[in-house]
C-alpha positions in Angstrom: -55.1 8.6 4.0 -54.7 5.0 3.2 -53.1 2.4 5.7 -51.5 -1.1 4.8 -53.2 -3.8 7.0 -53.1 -7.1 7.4 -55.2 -9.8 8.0 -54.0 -13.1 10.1 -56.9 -15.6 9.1 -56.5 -19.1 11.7 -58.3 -21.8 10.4 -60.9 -23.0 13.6 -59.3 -26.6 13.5 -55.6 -25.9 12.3 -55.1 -23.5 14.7 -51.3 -23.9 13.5 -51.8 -23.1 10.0 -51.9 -19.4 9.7 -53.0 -17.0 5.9 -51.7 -13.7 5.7 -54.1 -11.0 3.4 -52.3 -7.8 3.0 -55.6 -4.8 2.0 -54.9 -1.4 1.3 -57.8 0.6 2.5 -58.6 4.0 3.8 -59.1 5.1 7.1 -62.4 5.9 6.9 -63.4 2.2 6.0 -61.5 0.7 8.8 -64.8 0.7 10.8 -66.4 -1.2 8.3 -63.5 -3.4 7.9 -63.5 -4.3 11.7 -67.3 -4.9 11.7 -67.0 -7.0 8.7 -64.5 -9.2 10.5 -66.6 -9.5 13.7 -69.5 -10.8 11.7 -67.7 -13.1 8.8 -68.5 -16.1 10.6 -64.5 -16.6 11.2 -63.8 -15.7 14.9 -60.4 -16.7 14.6 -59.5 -13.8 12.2 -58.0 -10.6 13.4 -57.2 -7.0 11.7 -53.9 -5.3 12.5 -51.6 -2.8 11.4 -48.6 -3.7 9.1 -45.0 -2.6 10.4 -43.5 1.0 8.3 -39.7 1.0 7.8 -37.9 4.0 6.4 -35.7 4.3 3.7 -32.0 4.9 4.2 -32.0 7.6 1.5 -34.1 9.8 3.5 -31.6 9.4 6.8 -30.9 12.9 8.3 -30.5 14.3 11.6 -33.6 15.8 12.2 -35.0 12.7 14.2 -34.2 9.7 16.5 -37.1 7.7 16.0 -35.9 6.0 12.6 -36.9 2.6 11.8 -35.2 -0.5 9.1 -35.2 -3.4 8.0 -32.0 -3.5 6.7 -29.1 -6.5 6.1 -25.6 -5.8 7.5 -23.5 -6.7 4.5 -20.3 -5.7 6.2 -19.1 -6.1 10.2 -15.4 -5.2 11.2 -13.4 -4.3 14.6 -11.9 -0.5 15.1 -9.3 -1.0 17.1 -7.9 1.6 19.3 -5.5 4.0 18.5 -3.5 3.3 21.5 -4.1 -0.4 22.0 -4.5 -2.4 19.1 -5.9 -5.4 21.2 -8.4 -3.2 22.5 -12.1 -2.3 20.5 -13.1 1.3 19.7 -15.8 0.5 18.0 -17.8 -2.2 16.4 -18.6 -0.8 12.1 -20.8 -1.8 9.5 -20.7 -0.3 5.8 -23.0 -1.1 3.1 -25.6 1.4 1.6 -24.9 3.2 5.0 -22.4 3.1 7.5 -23.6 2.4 10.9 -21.5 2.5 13.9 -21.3 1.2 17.6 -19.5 3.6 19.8 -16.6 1.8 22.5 -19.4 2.1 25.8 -21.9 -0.4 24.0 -19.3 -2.6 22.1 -19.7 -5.2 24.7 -23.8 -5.2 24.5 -23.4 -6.0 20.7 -20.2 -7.7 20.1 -22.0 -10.8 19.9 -25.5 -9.9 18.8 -24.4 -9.0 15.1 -23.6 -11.0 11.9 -23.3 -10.6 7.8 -25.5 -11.4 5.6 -28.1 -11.1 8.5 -31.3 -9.2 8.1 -32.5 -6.7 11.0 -35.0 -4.3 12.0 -33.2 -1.4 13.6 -34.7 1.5 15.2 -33.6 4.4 17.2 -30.2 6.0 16.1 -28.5 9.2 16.0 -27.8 10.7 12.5 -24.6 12.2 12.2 -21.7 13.5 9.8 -18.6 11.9 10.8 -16.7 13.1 7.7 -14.3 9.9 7.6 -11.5 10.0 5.5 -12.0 6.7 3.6 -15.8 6.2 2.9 -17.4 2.9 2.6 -20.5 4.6 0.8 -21.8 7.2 -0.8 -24.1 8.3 1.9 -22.5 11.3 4.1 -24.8 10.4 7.5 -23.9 7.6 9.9 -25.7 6.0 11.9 -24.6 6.1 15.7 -25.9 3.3 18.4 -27.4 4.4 21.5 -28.9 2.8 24.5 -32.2 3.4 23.4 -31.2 1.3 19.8 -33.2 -1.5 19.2 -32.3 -4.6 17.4 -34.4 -7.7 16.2 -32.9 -10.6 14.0 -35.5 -11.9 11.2 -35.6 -15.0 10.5 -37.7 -15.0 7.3 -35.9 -12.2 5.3 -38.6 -10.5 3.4 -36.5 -9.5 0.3 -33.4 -10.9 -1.5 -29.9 -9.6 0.0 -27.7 -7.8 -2.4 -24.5 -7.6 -0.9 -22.5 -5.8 -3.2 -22.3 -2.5 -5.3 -19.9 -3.7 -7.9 -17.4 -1.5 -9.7 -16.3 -2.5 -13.1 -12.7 -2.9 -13.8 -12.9 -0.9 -16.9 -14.8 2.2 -15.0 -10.9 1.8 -13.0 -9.2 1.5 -15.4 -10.4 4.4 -18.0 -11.4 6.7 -15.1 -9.4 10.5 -15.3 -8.7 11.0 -11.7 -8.5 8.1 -9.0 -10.9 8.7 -6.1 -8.8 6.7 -3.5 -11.1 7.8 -0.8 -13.8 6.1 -1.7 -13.8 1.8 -1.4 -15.0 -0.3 -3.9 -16.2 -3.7 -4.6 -14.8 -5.8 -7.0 -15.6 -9.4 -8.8 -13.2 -11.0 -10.8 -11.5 -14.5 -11.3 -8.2 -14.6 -10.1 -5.7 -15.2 -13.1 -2.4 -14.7 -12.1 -0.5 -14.0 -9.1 2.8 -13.5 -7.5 4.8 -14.9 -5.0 4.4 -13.5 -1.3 6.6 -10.8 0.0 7.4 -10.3 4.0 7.1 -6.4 4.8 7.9 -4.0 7.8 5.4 -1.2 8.6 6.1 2.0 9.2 5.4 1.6 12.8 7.9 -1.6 12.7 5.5 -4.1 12.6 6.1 -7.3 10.4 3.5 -8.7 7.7 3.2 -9.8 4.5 1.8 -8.9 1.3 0.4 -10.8 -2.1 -0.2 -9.6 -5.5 -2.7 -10.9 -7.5 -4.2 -10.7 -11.1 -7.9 -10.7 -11.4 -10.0 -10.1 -14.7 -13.6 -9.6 -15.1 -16.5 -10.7 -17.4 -15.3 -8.3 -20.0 -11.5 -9.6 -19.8 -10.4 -6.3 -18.3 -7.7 -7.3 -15.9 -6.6 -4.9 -12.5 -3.8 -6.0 -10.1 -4.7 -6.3 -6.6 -2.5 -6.4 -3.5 -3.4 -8.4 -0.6 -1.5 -7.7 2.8 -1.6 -9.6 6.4 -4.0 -12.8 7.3 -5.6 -12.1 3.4 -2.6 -13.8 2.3 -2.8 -16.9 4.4 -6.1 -16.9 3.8 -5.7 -17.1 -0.3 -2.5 -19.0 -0.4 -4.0 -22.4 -0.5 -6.7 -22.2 -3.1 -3.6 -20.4 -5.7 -2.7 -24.6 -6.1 -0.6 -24.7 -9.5 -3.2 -27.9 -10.1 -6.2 -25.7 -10.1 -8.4 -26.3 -12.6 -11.6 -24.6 -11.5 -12.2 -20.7 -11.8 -11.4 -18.9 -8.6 -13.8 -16.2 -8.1 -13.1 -13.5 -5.6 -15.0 -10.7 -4.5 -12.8 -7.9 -3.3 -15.1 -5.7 -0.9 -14.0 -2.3 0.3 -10.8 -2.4 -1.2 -8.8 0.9 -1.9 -8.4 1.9 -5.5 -4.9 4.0 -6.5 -3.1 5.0 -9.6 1.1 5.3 -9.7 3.2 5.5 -12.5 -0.4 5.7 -14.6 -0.8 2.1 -13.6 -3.8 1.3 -11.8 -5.0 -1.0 -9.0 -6.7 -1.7 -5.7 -5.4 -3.2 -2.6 -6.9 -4.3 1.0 -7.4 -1.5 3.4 -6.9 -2.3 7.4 -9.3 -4.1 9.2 -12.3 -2.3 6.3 -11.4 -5.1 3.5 -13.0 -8.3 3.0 -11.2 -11.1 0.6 -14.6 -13.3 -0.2 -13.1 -16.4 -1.6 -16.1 -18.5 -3.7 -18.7 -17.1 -1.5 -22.1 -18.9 -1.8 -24.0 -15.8 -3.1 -26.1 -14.7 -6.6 -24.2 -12.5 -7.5 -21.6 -15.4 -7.7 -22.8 -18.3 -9.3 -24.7 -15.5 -11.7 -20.5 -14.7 -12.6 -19.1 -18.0 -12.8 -22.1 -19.7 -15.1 -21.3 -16.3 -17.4 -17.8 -17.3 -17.0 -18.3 -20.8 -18.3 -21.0 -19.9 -20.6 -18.6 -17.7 -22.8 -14.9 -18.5 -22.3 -15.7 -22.5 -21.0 -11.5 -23.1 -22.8 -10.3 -20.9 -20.4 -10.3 -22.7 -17.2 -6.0 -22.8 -17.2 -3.8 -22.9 -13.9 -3.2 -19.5 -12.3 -0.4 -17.9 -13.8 2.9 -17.2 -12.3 3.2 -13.2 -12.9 5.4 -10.4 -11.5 3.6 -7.1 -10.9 6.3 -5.0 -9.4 9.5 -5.8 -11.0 11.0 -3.2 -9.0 11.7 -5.4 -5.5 12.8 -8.6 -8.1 16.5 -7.9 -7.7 17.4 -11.5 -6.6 14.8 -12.9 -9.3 16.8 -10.5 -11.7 20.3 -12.0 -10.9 19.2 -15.7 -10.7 17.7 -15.4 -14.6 21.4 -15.9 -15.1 21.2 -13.2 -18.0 22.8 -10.2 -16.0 26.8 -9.0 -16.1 28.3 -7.7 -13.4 30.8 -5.2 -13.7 33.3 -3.6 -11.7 33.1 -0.5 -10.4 35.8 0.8 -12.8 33.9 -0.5 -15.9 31.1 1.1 -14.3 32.7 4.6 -13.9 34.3 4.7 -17.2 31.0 3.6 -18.9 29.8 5.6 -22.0 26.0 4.5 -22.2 23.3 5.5 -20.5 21.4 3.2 -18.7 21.4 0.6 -15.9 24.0 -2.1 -15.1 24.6 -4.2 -12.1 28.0 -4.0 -9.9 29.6 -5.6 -6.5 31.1 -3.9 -4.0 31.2 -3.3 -0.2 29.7 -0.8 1.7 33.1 0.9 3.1 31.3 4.7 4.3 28.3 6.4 4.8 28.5 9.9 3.2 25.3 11.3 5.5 25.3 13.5 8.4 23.1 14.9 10.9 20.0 16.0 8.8 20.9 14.7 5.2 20.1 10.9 5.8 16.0 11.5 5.3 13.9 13.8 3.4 10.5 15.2 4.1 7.7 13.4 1.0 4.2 13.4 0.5 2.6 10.5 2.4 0.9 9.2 -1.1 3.9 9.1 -3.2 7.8 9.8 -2.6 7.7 13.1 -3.9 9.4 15.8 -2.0 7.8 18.4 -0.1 8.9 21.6 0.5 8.0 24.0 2.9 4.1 23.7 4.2 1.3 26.0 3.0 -0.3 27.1 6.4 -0.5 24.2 8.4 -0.9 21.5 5.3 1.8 20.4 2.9 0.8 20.2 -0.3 2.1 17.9 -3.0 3.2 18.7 -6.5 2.9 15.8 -8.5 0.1 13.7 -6.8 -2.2 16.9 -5.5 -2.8 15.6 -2.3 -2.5 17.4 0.6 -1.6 16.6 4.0 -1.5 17.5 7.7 2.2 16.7 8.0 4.6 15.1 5.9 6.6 11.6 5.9 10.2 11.1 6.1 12.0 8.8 3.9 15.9 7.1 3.8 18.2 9.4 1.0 21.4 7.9 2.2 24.8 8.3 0.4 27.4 6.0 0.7 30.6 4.9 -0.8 31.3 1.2 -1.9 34.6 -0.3 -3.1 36.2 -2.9 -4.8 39.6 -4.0 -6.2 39.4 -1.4 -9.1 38.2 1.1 -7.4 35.0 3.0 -5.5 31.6 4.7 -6.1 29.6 6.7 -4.7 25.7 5.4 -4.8 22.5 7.2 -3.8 20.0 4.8 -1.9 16.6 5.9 -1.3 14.3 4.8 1.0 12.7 1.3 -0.6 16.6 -0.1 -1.1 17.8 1.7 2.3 14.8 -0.1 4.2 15.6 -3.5 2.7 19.0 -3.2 4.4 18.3 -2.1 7.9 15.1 -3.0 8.3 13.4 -0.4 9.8 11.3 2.7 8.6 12.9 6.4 8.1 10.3 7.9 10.6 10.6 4.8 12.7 14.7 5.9 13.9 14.4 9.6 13.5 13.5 10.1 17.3 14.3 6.5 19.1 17.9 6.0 17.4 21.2 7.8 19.0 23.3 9.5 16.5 26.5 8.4 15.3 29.7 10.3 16.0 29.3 11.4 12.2 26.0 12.8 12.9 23.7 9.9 11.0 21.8 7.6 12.9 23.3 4.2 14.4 20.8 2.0 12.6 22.4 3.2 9.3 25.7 1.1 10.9 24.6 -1.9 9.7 25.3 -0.5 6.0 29.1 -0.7 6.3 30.8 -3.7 5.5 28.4 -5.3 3.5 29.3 -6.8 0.0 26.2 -6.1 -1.9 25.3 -6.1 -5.7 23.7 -2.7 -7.0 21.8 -2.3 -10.1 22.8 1.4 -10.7 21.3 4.0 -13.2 24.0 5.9 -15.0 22.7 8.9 -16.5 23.9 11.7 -19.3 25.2 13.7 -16.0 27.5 11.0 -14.9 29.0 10.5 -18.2 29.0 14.1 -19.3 28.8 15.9 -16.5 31.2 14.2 -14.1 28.6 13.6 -11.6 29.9 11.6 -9.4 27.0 10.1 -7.4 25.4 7.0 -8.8 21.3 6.2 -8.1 20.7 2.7 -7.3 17.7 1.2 -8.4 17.8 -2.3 -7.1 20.0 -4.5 -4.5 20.9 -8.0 -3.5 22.1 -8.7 -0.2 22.1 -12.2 -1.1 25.4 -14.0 -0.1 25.5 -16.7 -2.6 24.1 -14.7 -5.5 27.4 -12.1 -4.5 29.7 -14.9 -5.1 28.2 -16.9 -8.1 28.2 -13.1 -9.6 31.3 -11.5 -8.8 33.8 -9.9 -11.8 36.4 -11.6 -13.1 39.2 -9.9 -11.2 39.8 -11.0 -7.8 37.3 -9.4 -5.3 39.3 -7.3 -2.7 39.9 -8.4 0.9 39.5 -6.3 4.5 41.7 -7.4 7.0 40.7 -7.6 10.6 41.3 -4.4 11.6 38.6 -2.9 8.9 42.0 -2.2 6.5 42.1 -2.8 3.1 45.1 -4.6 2.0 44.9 -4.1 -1.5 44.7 -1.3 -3.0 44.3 0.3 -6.5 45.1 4.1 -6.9 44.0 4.1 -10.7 40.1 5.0 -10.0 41.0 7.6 -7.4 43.6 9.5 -9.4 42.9 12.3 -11.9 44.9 13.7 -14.6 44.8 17.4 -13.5 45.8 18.6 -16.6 42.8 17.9 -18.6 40.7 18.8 -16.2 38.0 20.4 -17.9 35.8 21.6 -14.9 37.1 24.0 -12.5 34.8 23.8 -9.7 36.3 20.6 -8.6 38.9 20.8 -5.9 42.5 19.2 -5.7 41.3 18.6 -1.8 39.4 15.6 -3.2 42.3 14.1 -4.6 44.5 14.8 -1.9 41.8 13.0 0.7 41.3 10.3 -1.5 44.9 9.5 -1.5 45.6 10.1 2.3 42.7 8.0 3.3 44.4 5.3 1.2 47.7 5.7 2.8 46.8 5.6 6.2 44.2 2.9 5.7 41.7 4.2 7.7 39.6 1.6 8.8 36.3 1.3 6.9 33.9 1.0 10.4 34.7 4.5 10.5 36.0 6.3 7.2 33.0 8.5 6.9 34.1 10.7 3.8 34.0 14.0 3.9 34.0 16.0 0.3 34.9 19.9 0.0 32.6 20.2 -2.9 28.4 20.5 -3.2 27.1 17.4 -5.5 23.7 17.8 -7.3 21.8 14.3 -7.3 19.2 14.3 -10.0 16.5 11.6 -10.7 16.1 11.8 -14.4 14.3 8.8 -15.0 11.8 8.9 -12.4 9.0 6.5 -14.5 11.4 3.6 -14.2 12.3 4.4 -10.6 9.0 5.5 -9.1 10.9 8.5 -7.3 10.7 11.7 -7.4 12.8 14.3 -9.6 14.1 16.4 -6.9 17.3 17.9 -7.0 19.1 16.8 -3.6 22.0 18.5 -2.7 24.5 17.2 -0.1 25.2 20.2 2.3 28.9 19.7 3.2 29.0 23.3 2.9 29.7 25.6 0.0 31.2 25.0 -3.5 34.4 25.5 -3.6 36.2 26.9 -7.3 39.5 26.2 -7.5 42.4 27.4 -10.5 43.8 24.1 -11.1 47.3 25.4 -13.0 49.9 23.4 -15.5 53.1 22.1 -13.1 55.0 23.0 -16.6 54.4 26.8 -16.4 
């Protein structure tokens, strides 16, 4: 068997200068070794044993007594399920996840640092099976009150901080593993302006989107959300002229609409903003070294076009039609309109639908105890509820009927499908009062008319983007004077040419002359729009066709205000 000594040689007058030897011999010399020390002549020199560490690759939980030297490359807060101000648990990720359970969180709170190197000892192995993984390794390692932990000063071997994914790996990768964190390095070349959000628990933050590229020029979006946006906002100076190089550890990876990038995940993510490290300055001198022309000001980009509806109308390239133009339009495609929200077409159980928790596809009934998704593949516990609200909007030339899912419907009042379901009293129509906030509002709706609408007759339009903006309504308006609402919620001006059909070429026979005959007693009596919820005696297929421009799903939603009902329509002449 061969040991690893070492031998502390003391000079006898510089007893403060100290000589380490490290000897590999066998145990069946260390006899001789100690007798040759005893009689070198050097009193001051003395033969001990060297300190063993284990690996982390050979963790498992068939013992107690393990023993590193290890950095901690990583340190973040769990916070409670129940009180967010309160600790769970203290984490740290890097090759291994270690873990300090709530009981000993106030021992260590203090005691632990990154970038700081330890020698550990004494933990229990075990296979905590998280969800979102950190690292590769399965085991964990658990503190207990028999774990020890010594800072070293004198690190005995560089710290390497990061296990860096390329972009392109991302980027050309089959199947998104968004389990799994990653770290990324990259020099920020483009961002976008910072966007307030609600959560779906109500909560109010922020979020950033940012362009970074890599060494190779491969570029990858990135979102930032909460204090990671405060915390870039100041170095994305239009007068920059020096690279900013990030390093986005632990971020989440994810793929939609075959576009991929990573964003910040909880309290797990670290934004590392020009970080004295290597790994670093190794980047940036590589940076310099081949592209030194392209040290530009960060770019002004838009990643998600798709919540630019204000942006879109203040281009000053957009027409806005009315909603008669808009119902007697022969082209496919989207175009913007004005109108006010005068009812709310949704009842009891018909507001919200039951989607996958990864994308807004709809779920149908649950396998077992799991819902399953058909166009992601995930799978899923329980499912989320998001806004499919119908409502009808008017102007001087007529009115519509528009289909707002949950993005548009949550930019409108605020709050989160799931959020109301249980808190919110219903309405006297059966919808939640939240949704009240809807009516009466003159808002501008980009709207998707599709080969059903113009062939079919169907009379529900999707909205794709909105603007609740009040001076972007007026500066937009149509030509022909907007209509007014009096006081009491009435309309005093009113046009019956939208709402009347010629009944003698009507071609399809499953609509009723009851929708007519509504439609012009609700104008008569001038039911006041706080309350003209609109009640239709036929069934009305929605249909997503193109779901790659709207990011929804292609369900076929179906309003259930009972059954179809076919009428004979007949010639007055016979």
């Amino acid at each position: 068997m061969s040991l690893r000594f070492k031998i502390h040689y003391i000079k006898e007058h510089a007893s403060n200068v100290h000589t380490s030897i490290f000897l590999h011999i066998t145990s069946s010399s260390l006899k001789k070794c100690q007798r040759l020390a005893d009689c070198s002549g050097f009193p001051f020199i003395k033969l001990t044993m060297a300190e063993s560490f284990d690996m982390l690759m050979d963790v498992s939980p068939k013992k107690l007594a393990w023993n590193f030297l290890v950095y901690v490359v990583r340190l973040w807060e769990a916070p409670s399920r129940y009180n967010p101000k309160e600790i769970n648990s203290i984490e740290m990720g890097g090759r291994i996840q270690a873990s300090v359970p709530k009981a000993l969180v106030r021992r260590w709170n203090d005691n632990l640092a990154e970038f700081k190197m330890y020698k550990m000892s004494n933990f229990i192995v075990v296979d905590k099976r998280e969800k979102t993984k950190t690292t590769m390794n399965r085991w964990t390692l658990n503190f207990s009150h028999r774990t020890v932990v010594l800072l070293v000063e004198n690190p005995t071997f560089p710290l390497q901080a990061f296990r860096l994914t390329q972009i392109s790996e991302l980027l050309n990768a089959d199947r998104i593993d968004d389990s799994q964190l990653v770290d990324i390095m990259g020099k920020v070349v483009g961002k976008e302006d910072p966007r307030e959000l609600i959560t779906s628990k109500g909560k109010e933050t922020k979020c950033l989107a940012i362009l970074v590229e890599d060494l190779d020029n491969y570029r990858i979006g990135c979102v930032l959300f909460g204090d990671m946006v405060d915390q870039i906002l100041p170095y994305l100076d239009d007068g920059r002229v020096e690279p900013l190089i990030v390093v986005l550890q632990f971020f989440r990876p994810s793929r939609w609409n075959e576009k991929t990038s990573v964003q910040s995940h909880f309290d797990v993510s670290k934004l590392r903003i020009n970080p004295d490290l290597d790994e670093v300055r190794d980047f940036r001198d590589r940076r310099l070294a081949a592209i030194p022309s392209n040290l530009v000001r960060i770019s002004q980009v838009n990643t998600n076009n798709s919540h630019s509806g204000a942006d879109e109308l203040k281009r000053g390239d957009v027409t806005v039609n009315t909603i008669e133009e808009a119902l007697n339009s022969t082209q496919e495609g989207p175009l913007w309109i004005a109108g006010t929200v005068v009812a709310i077409n949704s009842g009891k159980d018909d507001w919200f639908y039951k989607s996958c928790k990864k994308c807004p596809k709809k779920i149908e009934t649950p396998i077992g105890n799991r819902y399953e998704c058909g166009k992601c593949g995930h799978t899923h516990g329980s499912a989320s509820l998001r806004f499919k609200v119908e409502v009808m909007a008017y102007d001087c030339t007529g009115s519509i009927t528009l289909l707002l899912w949950d993005r548009e419907t949550v930019q409108l009042c605020g709050r989160q499908a799931e959020q109301i379901k249980d808190e919110e009293e219903l309405y006297a129509e059966g919808y939640p009062a939240a949704l009240e906030s809807l009516l009466e509002r003159k808002l501008l709706f980009k709207v998707n008319v599709k080969s059903s609408n113009i062939k079919l007759y169907d009379q529900v339009y999707t909205v794709m983007k909105v603007c609740e903006d009040d001076t972007i309504f007026e500066m937009h308006l149509p030509n022909k004077t907007f209509s007014t609402v009096t006081d009491t919620g009435c309309s005093n001006s009113v046009d019956l040419s939208a709402a009347m059909v010629n009944i003698n070429n009507l071609s399809d026979s499953q609509y009723s002359v009851d929708v007519v005959e509504d439609s012009v007693t609700s104008l008569k009596c001038k039911t006041p729009a706080k309350i003209a919820t609109i009640v239709l005696n036929q069934q009305i297929p929605i249909n997503i066709e193109n779901e790659e421009e709207l990011g929804f799903s292609t369900n076929k939603l179906t309003r259930n205000r009972g059954k179809r009902q076919k009428m004979q329509v007949h010639d007055n002449n016979e």
